[in-house]
MARLUM-999213 format. One line per field, with one value per atom (N, C-alpha, C): atom name; x, y, z. Coordinates in pm, whole numbers, plus 50000, padded with zeros to 5 digits. Layout:
a = CA, ...
px = X, ...
py = Y, ...
pz = Z, ...
This chain:
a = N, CA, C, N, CA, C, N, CA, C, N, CA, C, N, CA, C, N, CA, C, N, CA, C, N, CA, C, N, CA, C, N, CA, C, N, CA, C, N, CA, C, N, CA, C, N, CA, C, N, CA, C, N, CA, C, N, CA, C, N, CA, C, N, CA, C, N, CA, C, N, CA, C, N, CA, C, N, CA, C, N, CA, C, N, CA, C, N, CA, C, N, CA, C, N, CA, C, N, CA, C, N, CA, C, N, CA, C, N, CA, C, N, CA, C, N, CA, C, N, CA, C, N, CA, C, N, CA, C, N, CA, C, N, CA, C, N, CA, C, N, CA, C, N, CA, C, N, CA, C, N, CA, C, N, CA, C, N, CA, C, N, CA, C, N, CA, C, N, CA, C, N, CA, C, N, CA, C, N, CA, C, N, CA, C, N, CA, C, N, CA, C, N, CA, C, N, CA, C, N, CA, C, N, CA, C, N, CA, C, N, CA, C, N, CA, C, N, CA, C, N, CA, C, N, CA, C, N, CA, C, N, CA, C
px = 14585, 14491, 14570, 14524, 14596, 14544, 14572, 14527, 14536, 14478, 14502, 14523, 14620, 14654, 14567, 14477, 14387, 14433, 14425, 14436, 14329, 14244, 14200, 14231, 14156, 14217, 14063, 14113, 13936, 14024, 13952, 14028, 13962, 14041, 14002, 13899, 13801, 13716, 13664, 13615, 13572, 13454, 13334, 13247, 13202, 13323, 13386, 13389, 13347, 13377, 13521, 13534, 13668, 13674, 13849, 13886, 13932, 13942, 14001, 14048, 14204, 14308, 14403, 14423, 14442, 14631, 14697, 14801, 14869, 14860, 14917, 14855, 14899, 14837, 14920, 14929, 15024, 14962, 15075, 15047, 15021, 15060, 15016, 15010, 14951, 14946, 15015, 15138, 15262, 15323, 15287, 15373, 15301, 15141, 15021, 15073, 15074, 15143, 15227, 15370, 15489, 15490, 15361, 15402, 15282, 15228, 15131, 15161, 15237, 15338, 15416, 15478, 15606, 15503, 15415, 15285, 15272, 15239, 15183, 15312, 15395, 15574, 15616, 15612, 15667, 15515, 15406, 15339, 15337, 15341, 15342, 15182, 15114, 14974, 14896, 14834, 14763, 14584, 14549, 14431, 14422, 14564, 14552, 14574, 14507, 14457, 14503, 14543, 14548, 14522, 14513, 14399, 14454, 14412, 14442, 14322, 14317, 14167, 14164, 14146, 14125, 14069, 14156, 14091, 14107, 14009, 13951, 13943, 13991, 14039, 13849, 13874, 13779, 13602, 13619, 13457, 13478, 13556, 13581, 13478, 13374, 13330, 13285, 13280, 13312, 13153, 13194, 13061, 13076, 12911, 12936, 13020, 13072, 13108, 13318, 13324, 13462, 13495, 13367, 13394, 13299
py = 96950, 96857, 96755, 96626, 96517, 96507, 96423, 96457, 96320, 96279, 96178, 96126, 96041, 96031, 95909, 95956, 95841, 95822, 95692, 95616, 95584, 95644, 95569, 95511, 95365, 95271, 95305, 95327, 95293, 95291, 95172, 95163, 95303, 95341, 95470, 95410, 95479, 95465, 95371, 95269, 95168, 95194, 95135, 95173, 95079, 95020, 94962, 95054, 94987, 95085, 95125, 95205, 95229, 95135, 95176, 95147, 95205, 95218, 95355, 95268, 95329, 95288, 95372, 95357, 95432, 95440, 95516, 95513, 95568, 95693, 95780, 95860, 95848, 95972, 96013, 96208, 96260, 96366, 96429, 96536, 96698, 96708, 96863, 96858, 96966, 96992, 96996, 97052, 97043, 96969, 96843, 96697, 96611, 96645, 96603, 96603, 96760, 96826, 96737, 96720, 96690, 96576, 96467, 96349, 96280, 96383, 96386, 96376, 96493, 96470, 96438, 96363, 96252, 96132, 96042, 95975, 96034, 96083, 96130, 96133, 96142, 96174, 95999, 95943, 95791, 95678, 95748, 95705, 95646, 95521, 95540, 95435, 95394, 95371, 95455, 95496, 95586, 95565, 95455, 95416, 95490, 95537, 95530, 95720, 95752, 95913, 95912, 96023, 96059, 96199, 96164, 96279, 96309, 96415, 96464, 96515, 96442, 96476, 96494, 96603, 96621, 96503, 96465, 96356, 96413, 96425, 96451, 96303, 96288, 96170, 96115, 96275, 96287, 96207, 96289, 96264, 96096, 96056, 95905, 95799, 95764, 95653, 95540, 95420, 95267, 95197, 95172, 95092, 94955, 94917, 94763, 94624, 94670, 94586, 94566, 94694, 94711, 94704, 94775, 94749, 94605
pz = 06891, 06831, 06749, 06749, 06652, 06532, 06458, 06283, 06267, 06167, 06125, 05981, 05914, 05793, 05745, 05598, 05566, 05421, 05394, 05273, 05224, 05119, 05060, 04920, 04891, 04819, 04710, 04569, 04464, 04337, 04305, 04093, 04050, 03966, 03879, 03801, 03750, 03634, 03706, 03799, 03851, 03950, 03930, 04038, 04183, 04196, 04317, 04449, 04574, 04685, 04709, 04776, 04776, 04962, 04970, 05064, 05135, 05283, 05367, 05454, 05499, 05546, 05666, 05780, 05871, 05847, 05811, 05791, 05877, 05982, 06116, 06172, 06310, 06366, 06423, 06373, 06420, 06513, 06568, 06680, 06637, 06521, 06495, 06325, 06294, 06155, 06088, 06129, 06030, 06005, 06100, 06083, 05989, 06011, 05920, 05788, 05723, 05569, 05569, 05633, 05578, 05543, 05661, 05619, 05468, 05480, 05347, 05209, 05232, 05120, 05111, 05176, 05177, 05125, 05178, 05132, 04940, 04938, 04814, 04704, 04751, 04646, 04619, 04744, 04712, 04662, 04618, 04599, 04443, 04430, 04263, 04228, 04331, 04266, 04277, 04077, 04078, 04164, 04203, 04269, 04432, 04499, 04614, 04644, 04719, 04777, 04915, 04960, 05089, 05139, 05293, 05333, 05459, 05514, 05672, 05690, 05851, 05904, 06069, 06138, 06216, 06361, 06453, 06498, 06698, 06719, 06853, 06948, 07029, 07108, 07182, 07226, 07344, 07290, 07101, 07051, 07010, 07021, 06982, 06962, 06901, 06939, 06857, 06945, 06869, 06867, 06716, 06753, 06843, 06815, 06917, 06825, 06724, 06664, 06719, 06731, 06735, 06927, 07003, 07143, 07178
């Protein structure tokens, strides 16, 4: 299964939407972790989060905006 690495972007204390940001997609979980926390260590804005999320090729779908 592939994974996928997400950024999201929100001012602290701020009731602003946040922002979500496609940063990688890797091939297994353990590459997911490592590169997560590699992401998260060189990270020095406190506004920005990251995430690993399970990403299924097959359930894929676009809206009519993007196809």
């Amino acid at each position: 299964m592939k994974y996928i690495i997400i950024n999201k972007w929100q001012l602290k204390d701020s009731k602003c939407k946040p922002h979500y940001y496609l940063k990688e997609v890797v091939e297994s979980l353990e590459i997911a972790n490592a590169k997560l926390k590699a992401y998260q260590t060189i990270e020095e804005d406190k506004n920005d989060n990251y995430f690993v999320v399970p990403f299924n090729e097959e359930a894929l779908l676009l809206t009519e905006e993007v196809a």
